[in-house]
C-alpha positions as CSV (number, residue, x, y, z in Angstrom):
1,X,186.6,204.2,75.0
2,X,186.7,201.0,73.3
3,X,188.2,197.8,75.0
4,X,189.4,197.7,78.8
5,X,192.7,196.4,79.4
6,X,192.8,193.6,81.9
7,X,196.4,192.2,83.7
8,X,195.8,189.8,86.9
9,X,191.6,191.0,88.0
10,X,192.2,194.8,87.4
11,X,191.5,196.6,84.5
12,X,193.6,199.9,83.0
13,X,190.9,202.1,84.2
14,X,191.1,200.5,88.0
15,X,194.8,201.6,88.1
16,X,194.7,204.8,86.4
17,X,192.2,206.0,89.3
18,X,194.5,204.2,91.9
19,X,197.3,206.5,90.6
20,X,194.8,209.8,91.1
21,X,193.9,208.6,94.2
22,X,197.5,208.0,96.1
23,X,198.8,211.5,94.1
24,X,195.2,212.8,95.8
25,X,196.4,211.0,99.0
26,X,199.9,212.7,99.0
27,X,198.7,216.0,98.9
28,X,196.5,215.4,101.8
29,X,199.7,214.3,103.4
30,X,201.5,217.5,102.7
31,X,198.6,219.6,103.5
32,X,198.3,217.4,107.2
33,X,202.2,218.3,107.6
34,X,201.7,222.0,106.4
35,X,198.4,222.6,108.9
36,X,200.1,220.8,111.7
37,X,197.6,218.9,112.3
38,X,199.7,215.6,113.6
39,X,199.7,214.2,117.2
40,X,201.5,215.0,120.1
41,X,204.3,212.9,120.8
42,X,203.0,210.6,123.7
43,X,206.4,208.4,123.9
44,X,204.5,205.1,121.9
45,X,206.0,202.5,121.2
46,X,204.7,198.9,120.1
47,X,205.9,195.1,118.7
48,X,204.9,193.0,116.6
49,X,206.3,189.4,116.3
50,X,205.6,186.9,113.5
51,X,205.7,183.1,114.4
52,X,206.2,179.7,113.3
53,X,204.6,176.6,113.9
54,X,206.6,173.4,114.3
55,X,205.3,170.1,115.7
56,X,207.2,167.7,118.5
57,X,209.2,166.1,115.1
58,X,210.5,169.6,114.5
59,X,208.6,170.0,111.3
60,X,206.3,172.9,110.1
61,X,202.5,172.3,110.7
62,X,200.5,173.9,108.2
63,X,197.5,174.5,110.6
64,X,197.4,178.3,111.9
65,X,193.6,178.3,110.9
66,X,193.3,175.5,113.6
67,X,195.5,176.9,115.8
68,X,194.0,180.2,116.1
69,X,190.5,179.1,116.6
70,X,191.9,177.3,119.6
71,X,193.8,180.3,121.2
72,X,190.8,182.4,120.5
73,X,192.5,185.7,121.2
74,X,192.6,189.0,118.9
75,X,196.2,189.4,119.9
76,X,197.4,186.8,117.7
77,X,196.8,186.6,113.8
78,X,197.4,184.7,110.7
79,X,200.6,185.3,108.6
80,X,201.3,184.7,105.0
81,X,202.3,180.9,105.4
82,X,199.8,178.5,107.1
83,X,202.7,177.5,109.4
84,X,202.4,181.7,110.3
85,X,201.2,183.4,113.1
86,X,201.7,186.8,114.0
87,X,201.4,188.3,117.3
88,X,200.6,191.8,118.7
89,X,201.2,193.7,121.7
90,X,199.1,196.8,122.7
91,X,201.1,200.0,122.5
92,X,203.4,201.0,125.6
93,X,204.2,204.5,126.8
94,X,208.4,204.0,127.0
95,X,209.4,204.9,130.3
96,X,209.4,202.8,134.0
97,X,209.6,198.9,133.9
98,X,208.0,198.9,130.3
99,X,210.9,196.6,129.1
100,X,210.0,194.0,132.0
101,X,206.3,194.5,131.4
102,X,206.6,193.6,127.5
103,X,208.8,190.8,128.6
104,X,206.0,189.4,130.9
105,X,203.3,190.0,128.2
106,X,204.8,188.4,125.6
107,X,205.9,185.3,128.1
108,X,202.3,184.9,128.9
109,X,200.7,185.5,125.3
110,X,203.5,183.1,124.0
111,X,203.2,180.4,126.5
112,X,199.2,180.2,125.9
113,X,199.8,179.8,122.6
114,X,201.8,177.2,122.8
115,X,199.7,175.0,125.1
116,X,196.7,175.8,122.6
117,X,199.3,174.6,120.0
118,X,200.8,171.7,121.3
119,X,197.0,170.1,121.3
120,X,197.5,169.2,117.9
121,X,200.5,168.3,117.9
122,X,202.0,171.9,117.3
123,X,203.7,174.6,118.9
124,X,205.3,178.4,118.8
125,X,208.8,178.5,117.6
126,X,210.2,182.2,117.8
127,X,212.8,182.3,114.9
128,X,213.9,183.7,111.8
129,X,213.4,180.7,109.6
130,X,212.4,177.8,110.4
131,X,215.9,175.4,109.7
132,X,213.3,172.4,108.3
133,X,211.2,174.1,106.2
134,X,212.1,172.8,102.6
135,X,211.0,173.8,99.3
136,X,207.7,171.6,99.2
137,X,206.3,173.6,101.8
138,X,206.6,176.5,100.4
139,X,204.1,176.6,97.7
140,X,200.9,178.6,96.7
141,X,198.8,175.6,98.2
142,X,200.0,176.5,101.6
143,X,199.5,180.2,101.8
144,X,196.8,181.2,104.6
145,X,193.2,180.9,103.2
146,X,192.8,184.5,103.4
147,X,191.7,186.6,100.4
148,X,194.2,189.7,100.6
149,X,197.2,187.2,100.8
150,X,196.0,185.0,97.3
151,X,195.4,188.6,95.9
152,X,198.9,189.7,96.5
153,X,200.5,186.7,95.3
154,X,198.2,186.9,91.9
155,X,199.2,190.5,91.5
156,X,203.1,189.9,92.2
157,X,203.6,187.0,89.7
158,X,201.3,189.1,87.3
159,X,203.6,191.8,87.7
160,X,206.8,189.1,87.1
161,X,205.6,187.5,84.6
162,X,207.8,184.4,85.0
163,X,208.9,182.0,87.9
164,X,211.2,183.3,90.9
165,X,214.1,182.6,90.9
166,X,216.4,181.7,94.2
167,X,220.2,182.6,94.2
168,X,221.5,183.1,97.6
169,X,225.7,182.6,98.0
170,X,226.7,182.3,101.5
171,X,228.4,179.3,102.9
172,X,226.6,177.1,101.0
173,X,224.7,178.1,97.5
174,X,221.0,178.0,97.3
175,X,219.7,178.1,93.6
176,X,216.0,177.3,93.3
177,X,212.8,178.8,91.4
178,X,209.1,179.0,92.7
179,X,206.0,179.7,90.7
180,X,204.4,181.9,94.0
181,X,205.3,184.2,96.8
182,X,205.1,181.6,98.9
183,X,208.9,181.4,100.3
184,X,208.5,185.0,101.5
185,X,206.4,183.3,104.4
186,X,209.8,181.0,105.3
187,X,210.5,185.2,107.0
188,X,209.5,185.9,110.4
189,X,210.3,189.0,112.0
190,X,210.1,191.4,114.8
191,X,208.5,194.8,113.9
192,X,209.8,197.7,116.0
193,X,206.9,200.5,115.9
194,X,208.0,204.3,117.0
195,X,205.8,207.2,117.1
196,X,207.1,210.2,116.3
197,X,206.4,213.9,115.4
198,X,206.7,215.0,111.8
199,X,209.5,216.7,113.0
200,X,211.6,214.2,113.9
201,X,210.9,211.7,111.8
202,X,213.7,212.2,109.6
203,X,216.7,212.0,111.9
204,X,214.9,208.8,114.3
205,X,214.4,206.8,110.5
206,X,217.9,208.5,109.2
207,X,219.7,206.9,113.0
208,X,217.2,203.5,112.3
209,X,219.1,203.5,108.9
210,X,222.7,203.9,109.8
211,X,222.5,201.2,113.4
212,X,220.2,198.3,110.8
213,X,223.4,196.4,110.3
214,X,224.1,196.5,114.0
215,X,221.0,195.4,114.8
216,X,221.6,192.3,112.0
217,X,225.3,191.7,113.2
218,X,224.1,191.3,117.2
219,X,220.7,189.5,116.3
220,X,220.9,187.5,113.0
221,X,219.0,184.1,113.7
222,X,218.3,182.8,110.1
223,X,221.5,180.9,109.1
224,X,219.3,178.0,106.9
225,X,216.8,177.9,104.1
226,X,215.7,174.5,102.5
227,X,218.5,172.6,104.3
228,X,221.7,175.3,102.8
229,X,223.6,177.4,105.3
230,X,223.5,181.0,104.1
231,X,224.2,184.1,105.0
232,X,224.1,184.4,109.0
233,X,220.7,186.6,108.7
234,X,219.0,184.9,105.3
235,X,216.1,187.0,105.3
236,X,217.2,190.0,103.5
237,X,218.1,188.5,100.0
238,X,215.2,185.8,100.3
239,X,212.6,188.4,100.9
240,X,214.0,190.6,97.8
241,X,213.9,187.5,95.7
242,X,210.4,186.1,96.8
243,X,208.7,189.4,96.1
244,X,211.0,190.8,93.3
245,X,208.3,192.0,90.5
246,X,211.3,192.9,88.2
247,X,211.7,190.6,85.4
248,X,215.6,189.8,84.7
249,X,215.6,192.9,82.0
250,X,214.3,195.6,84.4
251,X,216.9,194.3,86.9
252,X,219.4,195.0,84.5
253,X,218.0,198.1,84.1
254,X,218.4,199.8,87.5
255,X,214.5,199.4,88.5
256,X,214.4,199.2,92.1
257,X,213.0,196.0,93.8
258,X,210.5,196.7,96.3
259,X,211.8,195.1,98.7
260,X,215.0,197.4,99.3
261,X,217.4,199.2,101.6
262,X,216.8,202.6,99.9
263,X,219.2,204.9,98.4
264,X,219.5,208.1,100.4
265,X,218.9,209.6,104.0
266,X,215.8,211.9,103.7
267,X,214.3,215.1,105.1
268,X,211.4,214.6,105.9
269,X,208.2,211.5,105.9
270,X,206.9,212.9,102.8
271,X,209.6,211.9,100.6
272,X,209.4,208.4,101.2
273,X,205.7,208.4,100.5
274,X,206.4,210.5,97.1
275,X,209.4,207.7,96.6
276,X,206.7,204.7,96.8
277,X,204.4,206.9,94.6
278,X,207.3,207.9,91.9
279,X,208.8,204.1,91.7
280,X,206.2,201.2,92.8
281,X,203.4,200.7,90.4
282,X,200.1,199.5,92.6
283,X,199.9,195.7,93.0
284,X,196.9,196.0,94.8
285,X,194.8,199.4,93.1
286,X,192.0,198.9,95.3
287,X,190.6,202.6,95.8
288,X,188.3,203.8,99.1
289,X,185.3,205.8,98.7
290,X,186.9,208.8,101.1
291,X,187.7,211.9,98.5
292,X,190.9,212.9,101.0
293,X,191.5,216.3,99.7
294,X,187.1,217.1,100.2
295,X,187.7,215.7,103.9
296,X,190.2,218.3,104.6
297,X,188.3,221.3,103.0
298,X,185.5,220.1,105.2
299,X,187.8,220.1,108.4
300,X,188.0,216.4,108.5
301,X,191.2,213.9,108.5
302,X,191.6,211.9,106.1
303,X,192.5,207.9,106.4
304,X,194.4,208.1,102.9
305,X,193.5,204.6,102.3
306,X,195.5,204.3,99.1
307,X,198.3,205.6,100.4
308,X,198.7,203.4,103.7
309,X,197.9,200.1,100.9
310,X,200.3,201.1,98.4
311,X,203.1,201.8,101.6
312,X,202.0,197.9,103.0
313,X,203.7,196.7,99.3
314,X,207.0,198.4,99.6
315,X,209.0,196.5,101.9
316,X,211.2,198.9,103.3
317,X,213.7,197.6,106.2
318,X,212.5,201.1,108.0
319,X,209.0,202.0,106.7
320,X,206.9,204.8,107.0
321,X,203.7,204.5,108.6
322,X,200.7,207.2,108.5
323,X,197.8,206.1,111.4
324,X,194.7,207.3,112.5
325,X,194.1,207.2,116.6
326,X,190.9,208.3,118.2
327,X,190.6,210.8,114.4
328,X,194.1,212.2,114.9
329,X,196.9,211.7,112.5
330,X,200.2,210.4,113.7
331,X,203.4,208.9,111.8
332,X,205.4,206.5,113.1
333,X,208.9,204.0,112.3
334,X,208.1,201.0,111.6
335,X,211.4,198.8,112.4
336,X,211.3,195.4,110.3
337,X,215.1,194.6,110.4
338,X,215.5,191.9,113.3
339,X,214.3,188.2,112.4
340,X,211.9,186.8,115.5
341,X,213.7,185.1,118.6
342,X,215.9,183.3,120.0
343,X,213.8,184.1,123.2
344,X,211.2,186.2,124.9
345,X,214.6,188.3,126.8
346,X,216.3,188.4,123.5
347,X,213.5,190.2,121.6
348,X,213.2,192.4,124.6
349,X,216.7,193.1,124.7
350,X,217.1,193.7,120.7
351,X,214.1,196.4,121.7
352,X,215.6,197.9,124.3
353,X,218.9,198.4,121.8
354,X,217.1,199.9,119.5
355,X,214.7,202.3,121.1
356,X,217.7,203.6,123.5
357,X,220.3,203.8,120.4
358,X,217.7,205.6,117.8
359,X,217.2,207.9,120.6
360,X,220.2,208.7,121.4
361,X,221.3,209.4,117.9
362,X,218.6,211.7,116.7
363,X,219.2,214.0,119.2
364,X,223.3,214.0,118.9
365,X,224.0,217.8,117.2
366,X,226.4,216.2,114.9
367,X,224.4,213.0,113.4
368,X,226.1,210.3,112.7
369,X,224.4,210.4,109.2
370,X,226.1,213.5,107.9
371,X,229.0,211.4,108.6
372,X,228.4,208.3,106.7
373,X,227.5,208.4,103.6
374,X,224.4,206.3,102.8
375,X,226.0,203.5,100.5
376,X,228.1,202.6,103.4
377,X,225.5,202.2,105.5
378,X,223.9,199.9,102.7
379,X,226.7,198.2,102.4
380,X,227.3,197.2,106.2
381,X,223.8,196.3,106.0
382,X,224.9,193.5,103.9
383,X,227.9,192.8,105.3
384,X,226.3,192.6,108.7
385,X,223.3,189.5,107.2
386,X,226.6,187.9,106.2
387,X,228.5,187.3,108.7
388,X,226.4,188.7,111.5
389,X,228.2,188.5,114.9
390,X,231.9,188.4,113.3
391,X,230.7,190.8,111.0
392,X,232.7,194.2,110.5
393,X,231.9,197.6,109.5
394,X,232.6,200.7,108.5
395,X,231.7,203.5,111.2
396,X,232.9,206.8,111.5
397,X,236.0,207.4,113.7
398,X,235.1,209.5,116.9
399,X,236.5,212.8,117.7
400,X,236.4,215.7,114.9
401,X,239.1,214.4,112.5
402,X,236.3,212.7,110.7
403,X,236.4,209.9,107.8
404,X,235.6,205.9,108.2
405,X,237.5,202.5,109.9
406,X,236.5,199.2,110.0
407,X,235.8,197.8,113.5
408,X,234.4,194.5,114.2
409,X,230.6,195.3,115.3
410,X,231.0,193.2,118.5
411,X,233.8,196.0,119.6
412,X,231.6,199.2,118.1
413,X,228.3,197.7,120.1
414,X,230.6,197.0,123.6
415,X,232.7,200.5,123.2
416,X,230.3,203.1,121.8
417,X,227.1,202.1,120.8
418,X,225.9,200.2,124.1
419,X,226.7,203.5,125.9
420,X,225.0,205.6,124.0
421,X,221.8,203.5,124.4
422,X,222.1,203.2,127.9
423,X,221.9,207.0,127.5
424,X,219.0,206.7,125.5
425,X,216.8,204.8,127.5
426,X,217.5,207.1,130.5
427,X,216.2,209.8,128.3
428,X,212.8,207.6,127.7
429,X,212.8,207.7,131.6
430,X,213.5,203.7,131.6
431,X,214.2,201.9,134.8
432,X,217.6,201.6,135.4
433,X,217.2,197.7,136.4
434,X,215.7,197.5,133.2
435,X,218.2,199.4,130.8
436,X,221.0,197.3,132.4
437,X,219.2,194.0,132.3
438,X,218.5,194.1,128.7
439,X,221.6,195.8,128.0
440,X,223.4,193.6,129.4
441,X,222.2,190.5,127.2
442,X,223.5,192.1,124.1
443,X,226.7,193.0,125.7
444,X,226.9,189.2,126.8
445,X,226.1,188.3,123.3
446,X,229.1,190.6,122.1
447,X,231.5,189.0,124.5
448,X,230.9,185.8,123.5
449,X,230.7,186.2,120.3
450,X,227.0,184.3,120.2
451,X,223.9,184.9,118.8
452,X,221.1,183.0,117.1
453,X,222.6,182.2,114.2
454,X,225.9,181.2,115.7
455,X,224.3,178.9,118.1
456,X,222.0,177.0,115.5
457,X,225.0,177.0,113.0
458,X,227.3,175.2,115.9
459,X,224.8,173.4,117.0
460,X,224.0,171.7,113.0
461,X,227.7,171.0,112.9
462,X,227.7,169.3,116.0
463,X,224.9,167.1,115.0
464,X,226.4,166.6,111.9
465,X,229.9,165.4,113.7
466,X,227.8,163.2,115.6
467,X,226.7,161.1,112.6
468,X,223.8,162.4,112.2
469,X,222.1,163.6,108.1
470,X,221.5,166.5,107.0
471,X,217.7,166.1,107.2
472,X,218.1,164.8,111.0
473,X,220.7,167.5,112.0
474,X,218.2,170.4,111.4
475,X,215.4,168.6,113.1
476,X,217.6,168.2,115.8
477,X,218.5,171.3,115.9
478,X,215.0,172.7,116.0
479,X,213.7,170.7,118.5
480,X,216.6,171.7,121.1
481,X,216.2,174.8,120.3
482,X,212.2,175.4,120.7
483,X,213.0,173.8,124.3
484,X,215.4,176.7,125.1
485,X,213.3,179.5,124.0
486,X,210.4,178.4,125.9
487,X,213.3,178.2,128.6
488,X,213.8,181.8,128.1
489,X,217.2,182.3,129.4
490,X,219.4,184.2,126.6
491,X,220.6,182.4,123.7
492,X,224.3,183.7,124.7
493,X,223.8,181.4,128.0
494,X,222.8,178.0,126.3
495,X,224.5,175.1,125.8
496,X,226.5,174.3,122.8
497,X,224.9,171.0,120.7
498,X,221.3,169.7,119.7
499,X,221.5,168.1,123.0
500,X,219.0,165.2,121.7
């Protein structure tokens, strides 16, 4: 057939059998949907948290290969950056003291690894981005030594085909370019996972959807990026920019970035699967031996390899997930809105938020989403990583006369939406010490108007008052701050200033 056409290590012929394989791998999805054949719902939920390393300076430390070998623990992982770690906890049945139990978990997983840390001269810091990270550590010469994160990079700035380019407006303008992928790692989050029946999966990721700019506007914690103040929650624009494969004239033509809100509430799990299929070419068209549709005739359940691979480079805020336990199929939400931190009780709270508020809004006969239209709910996703706690939004106005207001988020959370996940949790079977423990944090947090982000944004202008550079402020700032998160008491209760 002649010549083989070769763009970043894979040839023409690599991706056109990647393509037959994920349009072989949807089908087996829709067949697994059609038989039935998915799990039970067994009430799972699970968390994963991505962290940052940080010395006693306040500085990154570019040493998670050294740091893991010395915690020594499958739990905790390497991340994209080598100032990454990521950490994961063992799925949880909702229901009893889980929320307490996570809390605990992650207190003692965390504080190990920070001892293990601070042996060189390192330890954990739990937050969106890291305020001293600058653009020098951010390059392709400090991504993890690991081979499926140099692939991606290759493939993504194959894809581009030119430098990225950073333009973020907030308070401050950041304007920047970088040859590699490498600023996505300046993102650490917390990943809500959510099993769920095919069934259901529409209206819980429809309700994840509409209540992601809530989530933002009570726990935004990523104010700074290479010494600018931003948006409140900086994440969101910086991840679409690291990882945008869209040259500037397929921007301007409508092509849809891949990392993205979405456009539309859906139906069903299979259309977000057929979405990644119909608008993501494969970065990484890496294909299994399994023939999916041959498993099926032969009785057999199929991993769909290529499909779960092509799904791990769309970078949805609520993404799909398709899993294997014990040879069963099951689908779950995968939440990746909230940025890591402040604390240990903060994560647990933001949890506790969102599994009570998704649950109580899948099952209201009226959903909330055939009263908003999607674009709105885009659009206070936005609004929300911009201002975060002051933020306001457009909701729909109770009662049956229908259409939208603007009300400050701190007054929806306290008035209707912290109700209705109390309600939610009680319908998990959560302790009620537990629902109003964690509850209670984000209704502190929405009566005092603080959350990460406001704090480390007072606390920089306080250092700055005091005389201090800019340089200096944000080390200040960092330093204080890892002391109160390994504190653990919520990031509404701490005291104003860098404190040092």
């Amino acid at each position: 057939m002649g010549e083989k056409i070769v763009a970043g290590g894979f040839d023409l012929s690599d991706r056109q059998r990647y393509r037959r394989k994920l349009q072989q791998c949807l089908a087996g999805l829709g067949r697994l949907l059609a038989e039935k054949r998915f799990d039970r719902p067994r009430n799972l939920m699970g968390l994963e948290i991505e962290l940052n390393l940080a010395g006693s300076d306040g500085l990154p430390r570019m040493m998670n290969a050294e740091v893991l070998d010395r915690i020594a623990s499958r739990d905790f992982q390497t991340e994209l950056g080598m100032f990454n770690l990521e950490v994961n906890i063992a799925p949880h049945r909702l229901g009893g003291r889980v929320l307490d139990q996570l809390a605990e978990e992650l207190r003692t997983g965390l504080g190990y690894a920070h001892r293990k840390a601070a042996e060189v001269d390192a330890g954990i810091v739990m937050i969106g981005i890291l305020p001293t990270l600058d653009a020098g550590d951010l390059v392709s010469a400090n991504l993890s030594d690991v081979d499926r994160y140099v692939l991606l990079n290759d493939q993504i700035v194959t894809a581009r085909g030119e430098d990225f380019t950073l333009d973020i407006e907030g308070v401050e303008r950041l304007s920047c370019t970088s040859s590699s992928i490498a600023p996505e790692a300046a993102c650490t989050s917390v990943q809500l996972h959510l099993q769920v029946t095919p069934g259901r999966f529409a209206r819980v990721w429809n309700a994840a959807q509409a209540v992601a700019a809530v989530q933002i506007a009570v726990g935004a914690n990523s104010p700074f990026l290479f010494g600018k103040e931003l948006w409140r929650e900086s994440r969101p624009p910086l991840f679409q920019q690291a990882t945008d494969t869209r040259p500037p004239e397929l921007q301007a033509q409508g092509v849809r970035p891949r990392t993205w809100f979405g456009e539309r509430w859906v139906g069903s799990a299979y259309e977000l699967f057929e979405e990644n299929l119909r608008f993501f070419p494969a970065l990484l068209p890496i294909c299994d031996d399994e023939e999916p549709l041959r498993v099926l005739d032969d009785g057999g359940v199929p991993r769909l390899q290529e499909l779960v691979l092509h799904n791990g480079t769309v970078y949805r805020w609520n993404r799909p997930v398709y899993g294997l336990a014990d040879g069963v199929p099951h689908l779950r939400v995968e939440n990746r809105v909230l940025p890591a931190g402040p604390t240990v009780t903060d994560v647990v709270a933001n949890a506790a938020f969102y599994y009570g508020l998704v649950r109580a809004l899948a099952e209201e006969p009226r959903p909330l989403w055939t009263r908003m239209p999607f674009e709105t709910a885009a659009a206070n996703f936005e609004n929300a990583c911009r201002h975060g706690i002051e933020a306001e939004l457009e909701w729909p106005r109770p009662g049956r006369g229908g259409g939208l207001t603007r009300v400050p988020a701190v007054k929806l959370v306290r008035d209707e939406l912290l109700p209705l996940a109390a309600a939610g949790l009680e319908a998990w079977n959560v302790e009620p010490a537990d629902r109003d423990f964690y509850l209670g944090v984000i209704e502190g947090r929405c009566r005092r108007r603080v959350n990460g982000a406001s704090w480390q944004v007072d606390a920089f202008h306080r250092a700055l008052d005091s005389g201090l550079d800019r340089r200096a402020a944000l080390a200040a700032v960092t330093r204080r701050y890892s002391v109160l998160m390994h504190a653990d008491e919520p990031v509404h209760t701490w005291p104003a200033g860098p404190g040092d």
